[in-house]
C-alpha positions in Angstrom: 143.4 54.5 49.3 140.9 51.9 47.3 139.5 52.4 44.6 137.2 50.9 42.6 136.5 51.5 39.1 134.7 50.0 35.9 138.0 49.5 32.8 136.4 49.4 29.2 138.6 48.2 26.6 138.0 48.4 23.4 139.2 46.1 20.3 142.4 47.7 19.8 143.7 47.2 23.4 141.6 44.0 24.5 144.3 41.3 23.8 146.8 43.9 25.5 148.6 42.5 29.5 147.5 46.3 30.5 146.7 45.0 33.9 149.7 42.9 34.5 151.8 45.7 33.3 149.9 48.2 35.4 150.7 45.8 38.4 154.8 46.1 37.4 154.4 50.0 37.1 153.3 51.1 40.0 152.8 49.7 43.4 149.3 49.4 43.8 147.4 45.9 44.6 145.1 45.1 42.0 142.0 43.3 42.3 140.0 41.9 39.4 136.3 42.1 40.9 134.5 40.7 38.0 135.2 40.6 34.2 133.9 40.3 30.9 136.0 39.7 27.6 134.7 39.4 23.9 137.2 39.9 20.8 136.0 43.5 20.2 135.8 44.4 23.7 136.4 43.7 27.4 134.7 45.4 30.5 136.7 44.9 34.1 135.6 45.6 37.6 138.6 46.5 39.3 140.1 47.5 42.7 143.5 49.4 43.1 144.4 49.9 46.7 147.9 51.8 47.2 149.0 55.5 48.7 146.4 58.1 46.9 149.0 60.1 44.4 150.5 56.2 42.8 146.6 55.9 42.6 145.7 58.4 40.9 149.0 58.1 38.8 148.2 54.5 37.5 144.1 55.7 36.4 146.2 58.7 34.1 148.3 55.6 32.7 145.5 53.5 32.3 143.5 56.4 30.4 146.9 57.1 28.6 146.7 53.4 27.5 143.5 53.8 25.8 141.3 52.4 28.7 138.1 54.3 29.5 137.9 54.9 33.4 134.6 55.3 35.2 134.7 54.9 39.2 132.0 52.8 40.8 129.7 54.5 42.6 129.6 53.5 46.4 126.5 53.7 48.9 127.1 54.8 52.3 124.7 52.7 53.8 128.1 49.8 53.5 128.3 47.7 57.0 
């Protein structure tokens, strides 16, 4: 499964390797799509590809992790 979602960190968990470590705790491929980082707050486009349940796992650690989680909306008109 891939997935793509928006990450929104916020100033207590900005300067934190929460992708890095995501990366080391399950085994999903992560791929930084675009990024912005401030002090106060950082917002990531991200891909995880991997089998559906580790998926879904690593988006319940990222949202345990303080992260806020929004999935990116995808057209069906892709081709």
């Amino acid at each position: 499964m891939k997935l793509r979602v928006y990450l929104t960190f916020s100033a207590e968990n900005v300067r934190e390797p929460i992708i890095w470590k995501l990366g080391h705790e399950f085994e999903v491929v992560t791929n930084i799509r675009t990024a912005e980082v401030r002090d106060d707050m950082g917002l990531v486009g991200l891909e995880l590809d991997g089998e559906r349940e580790v998926v879904e796992a690593a988006v319940r650690w990222l949202e345990a992790q303080g992260v806020h989680v929004e999935p990116i909306e995808q057209s069906v008109l892709e081709g």
